[in-house]
C-alpha positions in Angstrom: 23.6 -23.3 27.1 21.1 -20.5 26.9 22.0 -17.3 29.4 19.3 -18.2 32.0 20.9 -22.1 32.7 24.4 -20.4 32.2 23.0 -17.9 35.4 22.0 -20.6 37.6 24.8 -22.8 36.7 27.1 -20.3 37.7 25.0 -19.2 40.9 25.1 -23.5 42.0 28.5 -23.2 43.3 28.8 -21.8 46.1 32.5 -20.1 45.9 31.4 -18.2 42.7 28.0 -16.8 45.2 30.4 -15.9 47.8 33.2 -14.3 44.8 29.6 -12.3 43.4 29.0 -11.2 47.2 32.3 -9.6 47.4 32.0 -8.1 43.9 29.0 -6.7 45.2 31.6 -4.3 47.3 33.1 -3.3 44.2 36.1 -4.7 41.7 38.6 -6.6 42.6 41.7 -8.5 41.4 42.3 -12.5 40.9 44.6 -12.1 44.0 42.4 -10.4 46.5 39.0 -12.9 45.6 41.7 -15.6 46.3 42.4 -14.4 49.9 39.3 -15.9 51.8 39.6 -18.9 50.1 41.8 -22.1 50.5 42.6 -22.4 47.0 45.0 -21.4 44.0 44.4 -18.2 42.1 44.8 -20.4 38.9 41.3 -21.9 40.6 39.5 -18.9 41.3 40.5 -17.5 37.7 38.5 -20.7 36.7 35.6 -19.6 38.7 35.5 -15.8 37.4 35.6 -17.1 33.6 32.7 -19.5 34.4 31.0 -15.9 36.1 31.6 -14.1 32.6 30.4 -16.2 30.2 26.9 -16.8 32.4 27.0 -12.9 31.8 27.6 -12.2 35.6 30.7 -10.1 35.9 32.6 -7.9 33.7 36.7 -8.4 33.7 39.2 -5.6 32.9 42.9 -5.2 32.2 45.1 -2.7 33.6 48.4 -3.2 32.9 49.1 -6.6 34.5 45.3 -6.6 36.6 42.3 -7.9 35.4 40.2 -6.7 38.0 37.1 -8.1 37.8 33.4 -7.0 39.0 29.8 -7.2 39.0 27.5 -6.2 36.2 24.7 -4.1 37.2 21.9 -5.7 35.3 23.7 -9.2 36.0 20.6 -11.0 37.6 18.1 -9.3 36.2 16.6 -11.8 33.9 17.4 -14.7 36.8 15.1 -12.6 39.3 12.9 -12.1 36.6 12.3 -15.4 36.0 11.9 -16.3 39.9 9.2 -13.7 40.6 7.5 -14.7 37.7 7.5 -18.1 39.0 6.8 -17.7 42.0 3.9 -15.4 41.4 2.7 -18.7 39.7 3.4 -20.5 42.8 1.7 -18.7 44.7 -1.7 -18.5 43.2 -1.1 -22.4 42.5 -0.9 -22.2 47.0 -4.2 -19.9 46.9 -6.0 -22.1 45.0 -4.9 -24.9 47.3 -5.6 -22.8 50.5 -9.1 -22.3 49.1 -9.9 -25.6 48.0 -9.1 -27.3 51.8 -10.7 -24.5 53.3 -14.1 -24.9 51.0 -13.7 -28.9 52.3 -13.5 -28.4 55.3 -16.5 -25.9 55.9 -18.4 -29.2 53.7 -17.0 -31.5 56.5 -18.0 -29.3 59.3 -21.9 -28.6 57.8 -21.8 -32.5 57.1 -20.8 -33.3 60.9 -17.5 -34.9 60.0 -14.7 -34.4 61.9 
């Protein structure tokens, strides 16, 4: 899977957007991304592996802790690709926008309403 599906694979779920959103406050261990959650740290360890190899977070070892946390440049070539797109989008909308509005001025000089 190139990096960019990995990033929006990853980003689909939404316990792995709320685990990035408190990784966002800085590291933190298996244990403590397992407390908001009703589920096993053996499943939130699956979630954080799925989050490093899309590239998303970083994980460490200290002694017995792998505290885990957010890389810095980790969306930058997701938000990349959105603004990109949607800078696309929105001249596609333009375009639209000035096509309706060119028919309607025709509809109004023609009388039709």
């Amino acid at each position: 899977m190139d990096p960019l599906s990995a990033t929006f694979a990853a980003l689909a779920d939404p316990t792995r957007r709320a685990i990035l959103a408190r990784l966002a406050d800085g590291e933190a261990t298996v244990a403590e991304l397992a407390e908001p959650f009703d589920m096993t740290t053996q499943a939130v360890s699956k979630h954080l592996r799925v989050l490093e190899e899309a590239g998303l977070i970083t994980r460490g070892r200290r002694a017995q802790w792998r505290p885990s946390r957010l890389r810095e440049d980790a969306l930058d070539d997701a938000t990349d690709w959105l603004e990109h797109h949607r800078a696309a989008f929105r001249r596609s909308f333009d375009a639209l926008d000035r096509e309706i509005a060119a028919l309607r001025r025709e509809e109004d000089r023609d009388g039709f309403h």
